[in-house]
Every structure is written in structure tokens, then in C-alpha cells.
Backbone as a chain_set.jsonl record, in Angstrom:
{"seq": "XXXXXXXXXXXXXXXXXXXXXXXXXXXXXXXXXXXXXXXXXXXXXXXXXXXXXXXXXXXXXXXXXXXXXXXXXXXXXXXXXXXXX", "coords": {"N": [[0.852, -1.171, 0.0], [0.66, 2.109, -0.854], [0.889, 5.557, 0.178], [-0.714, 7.968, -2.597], [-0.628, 11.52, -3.368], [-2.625, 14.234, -3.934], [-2.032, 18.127, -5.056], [-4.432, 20.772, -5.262], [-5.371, 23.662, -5.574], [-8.174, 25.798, -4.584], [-9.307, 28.527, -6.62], [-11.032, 31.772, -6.579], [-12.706, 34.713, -7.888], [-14.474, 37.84, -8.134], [-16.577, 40.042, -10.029], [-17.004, 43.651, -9.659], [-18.818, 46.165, -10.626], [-18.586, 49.921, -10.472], [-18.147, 49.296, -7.248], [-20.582, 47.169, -6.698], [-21.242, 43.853, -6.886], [-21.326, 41.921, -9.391], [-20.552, 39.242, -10.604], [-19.636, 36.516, -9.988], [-16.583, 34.158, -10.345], [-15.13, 30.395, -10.254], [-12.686, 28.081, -9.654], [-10.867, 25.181, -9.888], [-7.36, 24.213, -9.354], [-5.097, 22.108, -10.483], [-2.18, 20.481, -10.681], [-1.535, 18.908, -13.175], [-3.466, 19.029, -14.961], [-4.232, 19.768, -18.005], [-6.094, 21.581, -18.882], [-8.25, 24.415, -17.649], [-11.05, 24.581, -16.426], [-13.38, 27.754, -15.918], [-15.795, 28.39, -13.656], [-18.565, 30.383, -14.068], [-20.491, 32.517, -12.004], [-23.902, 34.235, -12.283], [-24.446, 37.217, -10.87], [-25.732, 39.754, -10.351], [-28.047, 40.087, -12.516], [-28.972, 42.244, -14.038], [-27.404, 44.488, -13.578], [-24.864, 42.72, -15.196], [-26.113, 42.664, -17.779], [-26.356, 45.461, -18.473], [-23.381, 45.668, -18.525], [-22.057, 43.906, -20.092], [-19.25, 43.57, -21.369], [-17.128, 44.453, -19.387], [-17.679, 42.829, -17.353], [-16.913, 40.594, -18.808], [-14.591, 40.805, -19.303], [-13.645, 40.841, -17.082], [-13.821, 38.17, -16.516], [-11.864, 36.499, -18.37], [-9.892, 37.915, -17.622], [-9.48, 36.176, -15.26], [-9.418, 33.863, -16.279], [-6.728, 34.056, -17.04], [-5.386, 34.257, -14.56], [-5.826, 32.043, -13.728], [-4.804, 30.261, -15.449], [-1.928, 30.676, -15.26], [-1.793, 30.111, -12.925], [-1.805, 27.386, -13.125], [-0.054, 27.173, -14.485], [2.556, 27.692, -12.927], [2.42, 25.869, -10.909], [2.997, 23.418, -12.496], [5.625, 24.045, -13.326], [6.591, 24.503, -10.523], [6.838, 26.039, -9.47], [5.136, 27.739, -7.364], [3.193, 31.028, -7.476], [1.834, 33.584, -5.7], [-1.966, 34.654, -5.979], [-3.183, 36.718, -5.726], [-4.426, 39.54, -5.896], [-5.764, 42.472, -7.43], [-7.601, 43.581, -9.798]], "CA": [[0.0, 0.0, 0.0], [1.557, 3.712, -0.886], [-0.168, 7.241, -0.356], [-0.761, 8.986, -3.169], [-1.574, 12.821, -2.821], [-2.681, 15.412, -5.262], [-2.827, 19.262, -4.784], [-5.776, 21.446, -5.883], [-5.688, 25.56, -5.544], [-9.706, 26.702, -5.01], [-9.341, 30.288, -6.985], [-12.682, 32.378, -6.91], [-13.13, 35.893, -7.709], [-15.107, 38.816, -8.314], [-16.42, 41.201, -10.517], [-17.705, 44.386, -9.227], [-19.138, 47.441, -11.084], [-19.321, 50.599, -9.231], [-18.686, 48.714, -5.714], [-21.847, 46.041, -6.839], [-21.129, 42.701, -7.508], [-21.864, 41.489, -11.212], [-20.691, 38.265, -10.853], [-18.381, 35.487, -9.189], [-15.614, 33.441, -11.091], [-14.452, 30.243, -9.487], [-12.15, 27.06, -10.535], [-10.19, 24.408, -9.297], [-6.443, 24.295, -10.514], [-4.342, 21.104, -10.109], [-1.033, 19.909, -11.433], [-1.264, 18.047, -14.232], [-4.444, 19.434, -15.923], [-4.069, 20.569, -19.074], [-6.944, 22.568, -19.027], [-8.801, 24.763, -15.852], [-12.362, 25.199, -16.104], [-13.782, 28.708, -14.674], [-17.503, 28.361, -13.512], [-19.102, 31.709, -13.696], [-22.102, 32.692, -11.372], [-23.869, 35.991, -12.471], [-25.167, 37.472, -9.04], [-26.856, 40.89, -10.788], [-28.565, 39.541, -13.677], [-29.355, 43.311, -14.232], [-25.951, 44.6, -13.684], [-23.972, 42.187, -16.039], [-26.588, 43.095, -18.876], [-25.686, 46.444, -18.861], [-21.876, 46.055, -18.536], [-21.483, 42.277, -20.247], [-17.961, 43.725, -21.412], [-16.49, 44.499, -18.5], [-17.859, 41.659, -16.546], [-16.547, 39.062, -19.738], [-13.147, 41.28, -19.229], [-12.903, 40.207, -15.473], [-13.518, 36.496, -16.909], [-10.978, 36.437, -19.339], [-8.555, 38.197, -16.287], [-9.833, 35.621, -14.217], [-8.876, 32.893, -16.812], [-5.642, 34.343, -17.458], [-4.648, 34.336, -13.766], [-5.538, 30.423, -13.109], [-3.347, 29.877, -16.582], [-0.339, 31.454, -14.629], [-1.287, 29.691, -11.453], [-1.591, 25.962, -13.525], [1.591, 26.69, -15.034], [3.35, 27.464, -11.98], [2.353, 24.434, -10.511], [3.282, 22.848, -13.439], [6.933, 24.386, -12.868], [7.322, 23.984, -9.349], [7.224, 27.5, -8.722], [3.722, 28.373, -7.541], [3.388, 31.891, -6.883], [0.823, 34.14, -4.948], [-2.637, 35.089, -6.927], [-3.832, 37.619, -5.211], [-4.526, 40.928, -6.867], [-6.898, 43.763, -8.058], [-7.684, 43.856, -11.735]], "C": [[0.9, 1.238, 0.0], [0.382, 4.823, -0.84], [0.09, 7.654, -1.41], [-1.417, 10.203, -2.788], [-1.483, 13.439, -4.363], [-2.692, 16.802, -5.365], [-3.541, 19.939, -5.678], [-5.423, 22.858, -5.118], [-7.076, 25.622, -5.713], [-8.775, 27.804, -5.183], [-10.405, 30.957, -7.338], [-12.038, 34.102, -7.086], [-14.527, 36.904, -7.855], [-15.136, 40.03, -9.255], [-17.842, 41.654, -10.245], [-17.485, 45.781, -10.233], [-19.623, 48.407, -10.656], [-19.789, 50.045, -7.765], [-19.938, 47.534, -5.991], [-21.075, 44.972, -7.325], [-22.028, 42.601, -8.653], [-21.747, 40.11, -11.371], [-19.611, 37.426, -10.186], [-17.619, 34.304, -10.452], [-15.312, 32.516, -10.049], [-13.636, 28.967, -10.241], [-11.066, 26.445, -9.573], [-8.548, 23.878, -10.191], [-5.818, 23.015, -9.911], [-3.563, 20.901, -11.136], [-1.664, 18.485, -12.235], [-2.648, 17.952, -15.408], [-3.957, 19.905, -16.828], [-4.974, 21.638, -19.34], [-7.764, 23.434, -17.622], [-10.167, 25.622, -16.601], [-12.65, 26.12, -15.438], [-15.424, 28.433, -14.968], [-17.898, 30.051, -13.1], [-20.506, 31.942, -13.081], [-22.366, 34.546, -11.392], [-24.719, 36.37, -11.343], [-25.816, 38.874, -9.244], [-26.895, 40.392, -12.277], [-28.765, 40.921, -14.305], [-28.068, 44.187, -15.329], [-25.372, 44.016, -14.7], [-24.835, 42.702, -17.342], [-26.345, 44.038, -19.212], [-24.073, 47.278, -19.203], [-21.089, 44.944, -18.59], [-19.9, 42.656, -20.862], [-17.118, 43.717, -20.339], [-16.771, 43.447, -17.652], [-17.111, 40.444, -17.611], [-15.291, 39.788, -19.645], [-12.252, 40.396, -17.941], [-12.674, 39.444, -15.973], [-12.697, 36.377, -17.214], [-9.585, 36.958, -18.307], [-8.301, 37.165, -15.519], [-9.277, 33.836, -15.106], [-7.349, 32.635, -17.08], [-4.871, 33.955, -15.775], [-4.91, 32.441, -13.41], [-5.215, 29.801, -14.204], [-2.413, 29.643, -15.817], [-0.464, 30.431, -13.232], [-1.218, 27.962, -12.064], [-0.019, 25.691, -13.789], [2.609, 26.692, -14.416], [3.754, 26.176, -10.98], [3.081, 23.304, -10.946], [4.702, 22.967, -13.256], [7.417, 24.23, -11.481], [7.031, 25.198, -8.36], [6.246, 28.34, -8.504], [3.83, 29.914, -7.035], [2.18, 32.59, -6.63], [-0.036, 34.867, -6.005], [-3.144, 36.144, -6.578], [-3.389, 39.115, -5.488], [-5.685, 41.572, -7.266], [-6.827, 43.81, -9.173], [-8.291, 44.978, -11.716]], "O": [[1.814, 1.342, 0.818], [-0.636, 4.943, -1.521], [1.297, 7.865, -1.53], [-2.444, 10.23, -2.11], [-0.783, 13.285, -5.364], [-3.721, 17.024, -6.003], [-3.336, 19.756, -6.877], [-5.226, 22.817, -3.904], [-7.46, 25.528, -6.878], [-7.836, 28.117, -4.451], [-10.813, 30.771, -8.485], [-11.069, 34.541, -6.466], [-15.619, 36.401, -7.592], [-14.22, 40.842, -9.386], [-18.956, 41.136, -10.32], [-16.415, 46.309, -10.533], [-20.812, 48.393, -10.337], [-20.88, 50.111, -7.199], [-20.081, 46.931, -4.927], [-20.235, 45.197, -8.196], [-23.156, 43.069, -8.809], [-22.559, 39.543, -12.102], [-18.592, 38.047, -9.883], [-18.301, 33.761, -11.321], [-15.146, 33.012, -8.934], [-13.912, 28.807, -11.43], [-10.506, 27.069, -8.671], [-8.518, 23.339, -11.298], [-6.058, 22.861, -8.713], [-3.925, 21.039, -12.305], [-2.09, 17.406, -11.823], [-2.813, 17.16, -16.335], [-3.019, 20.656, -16.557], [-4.599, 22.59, -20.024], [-7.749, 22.825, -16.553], [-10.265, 26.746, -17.094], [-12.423, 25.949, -14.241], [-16.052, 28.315, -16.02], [-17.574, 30.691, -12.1], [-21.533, 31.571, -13.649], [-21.749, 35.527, -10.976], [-25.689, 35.688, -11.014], [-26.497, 39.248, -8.289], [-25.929, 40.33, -13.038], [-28.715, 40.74, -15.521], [-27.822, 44.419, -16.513], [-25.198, 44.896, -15.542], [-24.079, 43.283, -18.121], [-25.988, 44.046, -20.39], [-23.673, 48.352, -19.651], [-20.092, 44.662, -17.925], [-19.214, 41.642, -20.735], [-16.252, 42.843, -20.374], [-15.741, 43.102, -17.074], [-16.777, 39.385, -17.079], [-14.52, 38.989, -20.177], [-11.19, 39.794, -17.786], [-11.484, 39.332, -16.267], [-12.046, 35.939, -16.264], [-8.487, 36.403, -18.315], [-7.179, 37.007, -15.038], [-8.852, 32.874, -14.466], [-6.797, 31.552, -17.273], [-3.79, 33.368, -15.817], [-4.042, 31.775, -12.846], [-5.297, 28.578, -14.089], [-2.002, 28.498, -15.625], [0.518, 30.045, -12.598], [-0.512, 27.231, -11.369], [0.795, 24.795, -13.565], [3.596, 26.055, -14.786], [4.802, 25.721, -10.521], [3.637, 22.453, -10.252], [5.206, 21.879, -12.977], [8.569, 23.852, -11.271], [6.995, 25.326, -7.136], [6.161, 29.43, -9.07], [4.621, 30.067, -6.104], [1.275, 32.238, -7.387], [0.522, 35.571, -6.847], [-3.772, 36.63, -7.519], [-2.295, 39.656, -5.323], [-6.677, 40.857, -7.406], [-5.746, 44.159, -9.647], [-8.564, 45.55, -12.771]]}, "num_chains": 1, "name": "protein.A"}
């Protein structure tokens, strides 16, 4: 019998317009994915209709930063995600 282990990064964020939430980003990153699903939950159905650019901007930020955090993983060399877009 041997342990195997695996690690997993939860990474969620937020996008807010004018202080309001518009919508939540979240995704699960692990070594040796090739790919990282973000699940988006829109939390002003209102809100995002009037400002679906900037809310599909966060996404696309929000995809870009759990890229960077797969590939660090991937390298060895995970480094801290935390930031303001």
C-alpha cells in the first residue's frame, strides 16, 4: 500500500461594477491538468446586462490568472494570486 496525494488551488473571484457585484468566477487548478475550467455565477442579472464587457473582461482576467497559477504548478514555482484587476 503507498499514499498517493494530489494538490488542488480553489481560486474564486469577483467582478464588481461601481462597488456592486456582477458576478463570481471560481475554478479548481491542479497539477497536471491541461486545461482549468472557470464556472461563472452571475449574481446581478441586471448589472452584467448592462456592462457584459467588462464583466466578460474580469472572466478572461480571471482565466488568465488560473493559466499562470496551472503553469506554476506545473513548474514547481507556484506563486501568490492575489490581486486587483
Amino acid at each position: 500500500m503507498a499514499l498517493s496525494t494530489n494538490q488542488s488551488i480553489s481560486l474564486t473571484g469577483t467582478s464588481t461594477i461601481n462597488g456592486v457585484q456582477a458576478a463570481t468566477f471560481s475554478t479548481i487548478v491542479s497539477k497536471g491538468l491541461s486545461y482549468t475550467s472557470v464556472s461563472t455565477q452571475i449574481t446581478s442579472p441586471d448589472l452584467y446586462e448592462n456592462n457584459k464587457a467588462e464583466v466578460r473582461k474580469d472572466r478572461n482576467d480571471f482565466q488568465t490568472v488560473a493559466d499562470n497559477l496551472s503553469d506554476s504548478l506545473e513548474s514547481g514555482s507556484v506563486q501568490s494570486t492575489e490581486q486587483t484587476v
